[in-house]
Phi, psi and omega in degrees: 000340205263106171251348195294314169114188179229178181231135185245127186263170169065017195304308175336311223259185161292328156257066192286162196229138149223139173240157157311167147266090209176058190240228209198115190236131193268010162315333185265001177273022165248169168317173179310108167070042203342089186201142149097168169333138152279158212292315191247051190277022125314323177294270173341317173300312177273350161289319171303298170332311182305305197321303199308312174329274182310344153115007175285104152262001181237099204254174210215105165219227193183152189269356202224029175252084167168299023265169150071343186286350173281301189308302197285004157295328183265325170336301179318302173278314198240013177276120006285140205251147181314142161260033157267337166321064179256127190271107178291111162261139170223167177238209188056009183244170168207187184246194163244153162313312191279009139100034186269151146295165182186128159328151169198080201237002192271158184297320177314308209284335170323276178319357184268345197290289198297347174284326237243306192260007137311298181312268179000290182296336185069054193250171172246331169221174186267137161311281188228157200227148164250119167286162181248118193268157170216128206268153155066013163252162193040212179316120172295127166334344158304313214278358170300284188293001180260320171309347168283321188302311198300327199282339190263332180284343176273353178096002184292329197231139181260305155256140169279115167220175176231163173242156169022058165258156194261184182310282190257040136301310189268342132342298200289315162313308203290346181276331165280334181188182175264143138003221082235276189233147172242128191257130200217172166272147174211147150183170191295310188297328203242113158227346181249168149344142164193141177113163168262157153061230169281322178259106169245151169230137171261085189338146148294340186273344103033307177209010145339293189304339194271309164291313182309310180309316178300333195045062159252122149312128149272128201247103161276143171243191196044011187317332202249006178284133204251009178233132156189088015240016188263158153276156199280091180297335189306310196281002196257342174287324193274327186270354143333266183344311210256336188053061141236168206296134156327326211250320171296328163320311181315282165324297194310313159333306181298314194285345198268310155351283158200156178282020161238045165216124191252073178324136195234048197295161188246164157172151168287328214249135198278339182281313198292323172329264222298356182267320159303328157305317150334319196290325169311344181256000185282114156267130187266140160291149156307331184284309184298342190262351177282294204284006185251342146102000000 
C-alpha cells in the first residue's frame, strides 16, 4: 500500500526504528469529547487490525486519550505485537472527570504516566514516548525533560521525544539528550502557533527546518483540519484537479512536503481509515506543491 516510502526515527542512535510513513493516531477512537468508550468499539478494533494488515507500523497514542481507552483498544487488537510494530506514545497531560485538560508534567507525575502506559499497553518499555509542553504550567520544560532522559537511562523508555514545543524548546532538548521525534500541529491549513494563553498548539512549520537539519520526524497531529478560519481552497482545487477527498490531498501534501515528515491521520471510521491510506498512492507535481504554496 505504501507509495510514501519509510522513515527512520533515531537513525543516530543504537536503536534506529524504521516505518512506513503513513502511520495512524487513535485519538479519534474515543467517546464524545475524547473521552470515555468509543461509541462503535467493534469498529475501533478492526480499524487497528486493519492499520497493521495494510502495512501500518507506527501507531500514536496517549494514557490520557480516553482516559487509558486508546492504550487498552490497542493491547486488545494487537497485543501480542508485531515486531515491527512502534507504539508511540505521549505524557505530560491528563484528563478530569469533566473532560477538562490539565498538566500533569511534574517528574512524580511523569513516571506515573509511564508506569501507566507500560501497565495499559502490557509492555516493559514504552519504544518511543513524546512529552508534551504546555507553556508556563507545572513543571519548567528542563526539569520535564530531565525526568524523561533519567526513565530512558533507567530503561523504561527507549526514545525520547516532545510534543507541541516552540524553537527553542526543542532546541533547548536536543542539548540535554537525543531527540528521536516531534510531534506538533501540521496540515497545509495549520502550519503556525495557534491559541491563547496556556493551550497553545505550536506549529510544525516552526520547526521543520530543525528537524530537517537533525534527520528528526516530524510527527503532525491535527493534520486534517482543512479551514482556519476559512476553507481551504488550494487544497479543495488539487483534490478536484485528482478526483479525491480534501483530507487525502491534505496527506498527500504532508507526505509530499519534506521526507521528514511522518502522518498519523486519524478516524474513527473504518472506511475513511482506508481512504485516508489511500492517500499514499497520490502523486503531486512539482507544479501542484508551487500552487499549494
Amino acid at each position: 500500500m505504501f507509495n510514501a516510502g519509510t522513515i527512520t526515527i533515531a537513525g543516530k542512535s543504537a536503536h534506529p526504528l524504521t516505518v512506513n510513513r503513513l502511520g495512524y493516531g487513535t485519538m479519534r477512537l474515543t467517546g464524545e469529547g475524547i473521552y470515555g468508550e468509543p461509541p462503535n468499539r467493534p469498529e475501533a478494533l478492526q480499524i487497528l487490525k486493519r492499520a497493521v494488515e495494510m502495512g501500518v507500523n507506527f501507531i500514536d497514542t496517549a494514557d490520557y486519550y480516553g482516559e487509558d481507552v486508546t492504550n487498552r483498544l490497542i493491547a486488545e487488537a494487537l497485543y501480542p505485537y508485531p515486531k515491527d510494530l512502534v507504539i508511540c506514545t505521549k505524557v505530560g497531560g491528563a484528563r478530569k472527570p469533566d473532560k477538562s485538560w490539565i498538566p500533569f508534567n511534574k517528574p512524580e507525575n511523569l513516571f506515573s504516566s509511564i508506569e501507566n502506559n507500560l501497565r495499559t499497553l502490557k509492555i516493559d518499555r514504552v519504544t518511543l514516548v513524546h512529552f508534551r509542553a504546555i507553556a508556563g504550567v507545572g513543571a519548567p520544560f528542563e526539569e520535564s525533560m530531565e525526568a524523561m532522559f533519567q526513565m530512558q537511562r533507567e530503561g523504561k523508555i527507549l526514545h525520547v521525544g516532545v510534543s507541541n514545543v516552540t524553537r527553542d524548546e526543542l532546541e533547548t532538548a536536543m542539548k540535554m539528550g537525543e531527540i528521536a521525534s516531534v510531534e506538533n500541529m501540521y496540515g497545509h491549513a495549520q502550519r503556525t502557533t495557534h491559541g491563547n494563553g496556556h493551550f497553545v498548539s505550536n506549529g510544525g512549520g516552526e520547526v521543520l527546518d530543525i528537524c530537517e537539519a537533525n534527520g528528526i520526524p516530524l510527527v503532525p497531529y491535527f493534520s486534517l483540519f482543512l479551514s482556519t478560519p476559512k476553507k481551504d481552497e488550494r487544497i479543495a482545487a488539487i483534490a478536484k484537479k485528482y478526483g479525491i477527498s480534501e483530507v487525502q490531498a491534505n496527506i498527500a501534501w504532508l507526505l509530499h512536503r519534506s521526507p521528514w515528515i511522518l502522518p498519523i491521520p486519524g478516524t474513527s471510521s473504518l472506511a475513511h481509515f482506508e481512504e485516508n491510506m489511500a492517500a499514499a498512492h497520490v502523486e503531486l507535481t512539482k507544479e501542484d506543491m508551487a500552487f499549494l504554496g
